[in-house]
N, C-alpha and C positions, 0 to 999 in steps of 0.2 A: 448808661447806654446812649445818652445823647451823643458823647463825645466821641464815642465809638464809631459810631452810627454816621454821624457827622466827618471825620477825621477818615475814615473809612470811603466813604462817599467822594470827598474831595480828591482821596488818592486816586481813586478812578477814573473822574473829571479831571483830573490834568493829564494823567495818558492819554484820555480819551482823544483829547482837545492835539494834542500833539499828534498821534495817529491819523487822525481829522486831517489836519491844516497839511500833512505830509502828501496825502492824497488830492485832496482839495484844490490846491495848489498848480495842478498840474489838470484842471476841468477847463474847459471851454471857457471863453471870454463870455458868450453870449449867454452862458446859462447863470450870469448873474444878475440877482434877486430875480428869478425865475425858480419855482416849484419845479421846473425841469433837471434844474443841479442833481436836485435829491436822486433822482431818478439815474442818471447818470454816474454817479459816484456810486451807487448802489451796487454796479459789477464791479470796482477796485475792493479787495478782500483786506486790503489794509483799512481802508474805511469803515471796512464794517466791522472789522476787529476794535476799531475805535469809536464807533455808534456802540459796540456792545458793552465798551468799556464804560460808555456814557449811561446807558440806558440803566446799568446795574447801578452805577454813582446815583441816578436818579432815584431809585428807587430805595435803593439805602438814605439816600436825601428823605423821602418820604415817609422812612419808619422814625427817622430822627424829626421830623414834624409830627410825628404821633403821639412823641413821649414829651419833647422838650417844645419852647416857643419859637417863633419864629426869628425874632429879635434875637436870641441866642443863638439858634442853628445857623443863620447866613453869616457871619463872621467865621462858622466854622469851614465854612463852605469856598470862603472866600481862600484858605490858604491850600488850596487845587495849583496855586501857581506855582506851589514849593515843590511840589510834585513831577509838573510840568517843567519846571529849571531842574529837577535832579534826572529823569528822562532825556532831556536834552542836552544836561553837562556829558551824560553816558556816553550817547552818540556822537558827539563831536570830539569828546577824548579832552576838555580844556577844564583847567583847573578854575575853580570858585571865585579866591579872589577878597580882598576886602571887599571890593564894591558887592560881589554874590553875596557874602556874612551881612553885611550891612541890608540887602535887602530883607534875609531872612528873619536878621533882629528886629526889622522896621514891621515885617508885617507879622509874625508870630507875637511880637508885643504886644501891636496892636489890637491884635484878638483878643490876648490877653487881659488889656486893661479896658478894653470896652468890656469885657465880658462882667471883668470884676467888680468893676464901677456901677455898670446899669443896675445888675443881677437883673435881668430881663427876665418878667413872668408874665403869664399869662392870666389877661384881666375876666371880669365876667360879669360886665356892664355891653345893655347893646348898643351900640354905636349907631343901627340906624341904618336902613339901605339907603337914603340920599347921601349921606356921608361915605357910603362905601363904595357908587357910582360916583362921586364926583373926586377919589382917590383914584379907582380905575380909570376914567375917562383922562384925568390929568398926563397918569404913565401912559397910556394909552396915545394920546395926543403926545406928547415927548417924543414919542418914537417915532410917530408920523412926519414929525419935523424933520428930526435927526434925518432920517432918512431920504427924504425931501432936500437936504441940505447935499446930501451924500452925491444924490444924484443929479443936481440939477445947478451949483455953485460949484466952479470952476477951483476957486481958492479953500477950500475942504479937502481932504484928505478921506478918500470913501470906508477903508477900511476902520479906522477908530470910530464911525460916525456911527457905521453899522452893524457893532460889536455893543454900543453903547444902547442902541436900540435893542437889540437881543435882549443884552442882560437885563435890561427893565422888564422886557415883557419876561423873564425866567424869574424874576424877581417876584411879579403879578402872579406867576406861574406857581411857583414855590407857595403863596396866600392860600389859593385857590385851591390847592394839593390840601393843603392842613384843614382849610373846609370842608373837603369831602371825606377826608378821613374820619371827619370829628359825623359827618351823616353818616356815614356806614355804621359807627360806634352809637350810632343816638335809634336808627332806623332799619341797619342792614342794607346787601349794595342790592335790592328793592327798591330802597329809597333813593339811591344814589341817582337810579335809574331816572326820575324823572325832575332832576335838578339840573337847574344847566352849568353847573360849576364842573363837572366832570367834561362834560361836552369843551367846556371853557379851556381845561385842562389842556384836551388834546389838542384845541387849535393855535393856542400860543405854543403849546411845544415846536411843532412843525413851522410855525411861522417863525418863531426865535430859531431853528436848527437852517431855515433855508437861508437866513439873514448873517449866523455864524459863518455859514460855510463861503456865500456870495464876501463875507468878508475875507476869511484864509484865503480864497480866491484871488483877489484884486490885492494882496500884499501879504508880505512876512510876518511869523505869529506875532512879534513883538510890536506889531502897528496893530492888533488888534486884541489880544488875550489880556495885556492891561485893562483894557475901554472895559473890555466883559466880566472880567473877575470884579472891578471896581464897582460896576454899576450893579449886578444883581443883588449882593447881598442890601446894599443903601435902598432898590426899591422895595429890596423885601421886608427891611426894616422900617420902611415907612409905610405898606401894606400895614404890617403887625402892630405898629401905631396908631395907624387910621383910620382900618375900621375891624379889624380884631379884636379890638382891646385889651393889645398886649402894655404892661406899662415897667417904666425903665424908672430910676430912682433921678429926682429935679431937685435936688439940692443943688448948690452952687458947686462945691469938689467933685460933685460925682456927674456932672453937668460938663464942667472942663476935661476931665479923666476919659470921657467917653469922648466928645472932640478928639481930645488929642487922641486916642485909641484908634478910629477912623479917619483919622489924617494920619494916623503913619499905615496904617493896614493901605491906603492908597496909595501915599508916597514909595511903598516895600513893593507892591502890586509892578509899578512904576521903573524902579531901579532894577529890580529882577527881569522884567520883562527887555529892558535895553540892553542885559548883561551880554558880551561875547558867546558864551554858550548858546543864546534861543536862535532858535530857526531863522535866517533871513537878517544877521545883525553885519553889519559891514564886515567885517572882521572875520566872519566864517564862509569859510572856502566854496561849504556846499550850497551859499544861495545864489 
């Protein structure tokens, strides 16, 4: 049911994200990184056919942190782009391509061989709330840069910067989910009620959703749905490392096998997102 759940989840998340960046796109200059975007996009009905699209991927994202690990689930999560390139080869009508094949191989491998390699499980030593603030505070702080860089260095490129912040805090976001899931299972949502991991939940969401969008915004998907698919599943996979106590297998081959796994899942990430088909790539008529 992980894979289901997961795999299921991602196809949502890449229409979503395409739906999104279509409406987006066409918001006001001024209503970036501004919580006013949200607001604003909220009467294009394409938008919200692709928030809805989102919201269900999330949430099927959620059952799949309920059964499987987190380490395992963001890799699944991660091939939303394959989805997102088959939505968008539709709509432009352009054939795939060695270079499309070759990104699908790079990154469905990849998930693959990280998957196979780690066999990511779920640990049940505690880590520690100082070790799990100072994993938060790190993503946390990462983004604040990023973004800080986005807006305020001339020589940056705003939309990558600020898709890369997203995905970290959807990443944090994605931890945080599986924590409350696992209180509701321990306490009932009772308990839910007075932890602030739920609360946590919904401000990263909102703040990662105003930062996606202010990205679709300021450039074409392919300047920014890389940055995001790349970076959430790696922070969520270092959440799940860091203070979950999810653990991956540290032998030397299955050390190298998972590198290489997430190095092609980013490189496939990468090449798909430049492909002629995405939204906004030189080559297509409609950007």
């Amino acid at each position: 049911m992980v894979y289901v759940f997961g795999l299921t989840a991602a196809c949502l998340l890449g229409i979503g994200f395409v739906l999104q960046q279509h409406a987006a796109e066409r918001a006001p200059a001024a209503d970036v990184l501004r919580f006013r975007i949200l607001w604003d996009l909220a009467r294009n009905g394409l938008w919200l056919g692709g928030i809805g699209c989102m919201v269900v991927g999330q949430v099927l994202g959620a059952l799949a942190l309920a059964v499987g690990d987190l380490s395992q689930v963001e890799p699944l999560l991660a091939t939303n782009l394959l989805f997102a390139f088959a939505l968008a080869r539709r709509l432009s009508g352009q054939r795939i391509g060695v270079s499309g094949w070759a990104g699908v191989l790079l990154l469905g491998g990849g998930v693959a061989a990280f998957t196979l390699a780690g066999r990511p499980r779920a640990g049940t030593a505690d880590t520690g709330a100082v070790r799990q603030w100072v994993v938060i505070g790190l993503i946390v702080g990462l983004s604040l840069v990023l973004i800080a860089f986005a807006r305020h260095l001339p020589l940056f490129e705003e939309p990558p910067l600020l898709a890369t912040a997203a995905g970290m805090l959807y990443g944090l976001q994605d931890a945080l989910t599986r924590v409350s899931t696992g209180i509701i299972g321990d306490g009932g949502v009772g308990a839910l009620l007075v932890r602030w991991e739920p609360y946590g939940v919904v401000a990263l969401a909102v703040t990662g959703l105003m930062l996606v969008q202010s990205a679709f915004e300021e450039g074409p998907l392919r300047m920014s749905l890389p940055a995001l698919t790349a970076a959430e599943p790696l922070a969520g996979i270092l959440c799940g490392v860091g203070f979950l106590g999810d653990r991956l297998r540290t032998d030397v081959a299955a050390l190298t096998w998972q590198a290489s796994g997430l190095a092609a899942v980013v490189a496939g990430v990468f090449v798909l997102a430049r492909h002629p088909v995405m939204p906004g790539h030189p080559g297509d008529d409609s950007a």
